[in-house]
C-alpha positions, -999 to +999 in steps of 0.1 A: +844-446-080+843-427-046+859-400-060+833-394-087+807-400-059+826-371-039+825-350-070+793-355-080+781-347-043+799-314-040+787-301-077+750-310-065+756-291-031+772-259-051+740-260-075+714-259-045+736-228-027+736-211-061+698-218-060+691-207-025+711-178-034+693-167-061+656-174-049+668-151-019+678-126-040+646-127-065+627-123-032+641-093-022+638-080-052+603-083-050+599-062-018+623-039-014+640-040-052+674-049-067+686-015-059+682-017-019+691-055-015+723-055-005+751-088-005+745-089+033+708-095+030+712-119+003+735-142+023+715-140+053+681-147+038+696-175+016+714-191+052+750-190+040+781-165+046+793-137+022+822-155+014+804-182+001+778-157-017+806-139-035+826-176-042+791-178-067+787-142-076+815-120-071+797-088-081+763-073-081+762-081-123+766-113-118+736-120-090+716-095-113+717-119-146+713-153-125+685-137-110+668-119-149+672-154-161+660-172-127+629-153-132+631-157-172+631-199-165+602-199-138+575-177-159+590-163-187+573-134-207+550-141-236+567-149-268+553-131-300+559-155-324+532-176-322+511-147-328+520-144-360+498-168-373+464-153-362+453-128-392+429-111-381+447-083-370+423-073-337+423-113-329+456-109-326+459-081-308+434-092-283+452-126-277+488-109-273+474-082-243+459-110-228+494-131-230+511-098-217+489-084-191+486-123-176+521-122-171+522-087-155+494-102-131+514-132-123+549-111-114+531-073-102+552-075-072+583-079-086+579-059-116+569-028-101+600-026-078+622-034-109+607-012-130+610+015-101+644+008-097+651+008-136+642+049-133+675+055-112+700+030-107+719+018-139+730-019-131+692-026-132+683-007-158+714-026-177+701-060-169+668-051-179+672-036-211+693-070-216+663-093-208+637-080-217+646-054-244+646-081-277+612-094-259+592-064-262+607-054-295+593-085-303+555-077-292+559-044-313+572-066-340+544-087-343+513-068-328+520-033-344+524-054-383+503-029-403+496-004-376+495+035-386+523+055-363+497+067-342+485+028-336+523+024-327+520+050-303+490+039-282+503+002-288+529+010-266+514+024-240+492-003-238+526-027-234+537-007-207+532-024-171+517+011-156+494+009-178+479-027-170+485-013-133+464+015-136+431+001-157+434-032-135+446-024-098+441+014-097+407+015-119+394-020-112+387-030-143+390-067-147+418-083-177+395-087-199+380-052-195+413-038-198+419-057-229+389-049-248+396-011-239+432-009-250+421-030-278+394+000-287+418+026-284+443+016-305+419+005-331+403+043-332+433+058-333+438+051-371+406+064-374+403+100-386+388+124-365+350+130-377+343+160-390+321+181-362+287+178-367+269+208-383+239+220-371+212+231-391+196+266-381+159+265-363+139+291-392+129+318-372+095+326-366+084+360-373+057+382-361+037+405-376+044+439-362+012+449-345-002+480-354-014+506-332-047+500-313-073+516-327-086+544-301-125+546-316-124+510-307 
């Protein structure tokens, strides 16, 4: 009986290491980004030595996934599938950027140093495209059912996180605005161009010539 007690103590005191570990990992990340937070910071911020760090996570990999799926259990990113069942089509398109850009509002921070990272350093870029690639093949999945290419094309940039940046914290726009914008554009842009308008002549107005003055006059 002690012995289980023993056991059970010591598993409990690895799992909150790991768990200070990772929380002071996912914090750096979300100042200076997973490509500048190095092993050393990581132990010091989460109170404990490297050895004891790398006893957990013997490479930068392995702190990379705990962390992706750290973040993934705390507030994960919207799921598509309910979507599915709204018909109308702008309904639906209308409730999935608000799901999306609520989430990039809730985790800015964060994802704009991971997304800053993902431009240059691989192992980010890895763990990334691991996490979050099936997600957002998801959204286009569902929200871009029935969409012509060009749709598709500004669908996607309304996904993109620089995109809810820019209308929201660079423009000012509020997330509904943002939304309802989007929303507009990708709705027009199945829309054929209109024709330019045509306009009709003004008739000109003639004058009769005037003939010379008449000198007896």
């Amino acid at each position: 009986m002690t012995r289980t007690y023993t056991l059970k103590k010591r598993a409990e005191s690895q799992a909150e290491t790991r768990r200070r570990i990772v929380e002071a990992a996912v914090d750096l990340h979300g100042t200076v980004g997973p490509a500048a937070t190095t092993f050393s910071m990581v132990a010091e911020r989460a109170g404990v030595q490297r050895h004891t760090l790398y006893a957990h996570f013997p490479d930068e990999r392995s702190l990379l996934l705990a962390c992706s799926g750290f973040e993934q259990e705390r507030d994960p990113p919207p799921d598509a599938e309910p979507w599915r069942g709204i018909e109308d089509q702008p309904a639906r398109l209308r409730v999935g950027l608000g799901a999306i850009y609520g989430w990039y509002e809730r985790n800015a921070e964060l994802l704009s140093c991971v997304l800053r990272d993902v431009e240059y350093y691989p192992p980010v870029r890895e763990i990334s495209e691991l996490r979050y690639g099936p997600v957002m093949a998801g959204w286009v999945k569902v929200l871009g059912a029935r969409l012509t290419l060009e749709q598709q094309a500004v669908l996607r940039l309304a996904f993109s996180f620089f995109t809810w940046r820019t209308l929201v914290r660079d423009a000012g726009l509020n997330r509904g605005a943002a939304i309802g914008l989007m929303a507009r554009a990708i709705e027009s842009a199945g829309k054929p161009d209109a024709p330019p308008r045509r306009r009709t002549p003004k008739p000109t107005r003639f004058s009769a010539p005037r003939g010379p003055s008449n000198p007896s006059s």
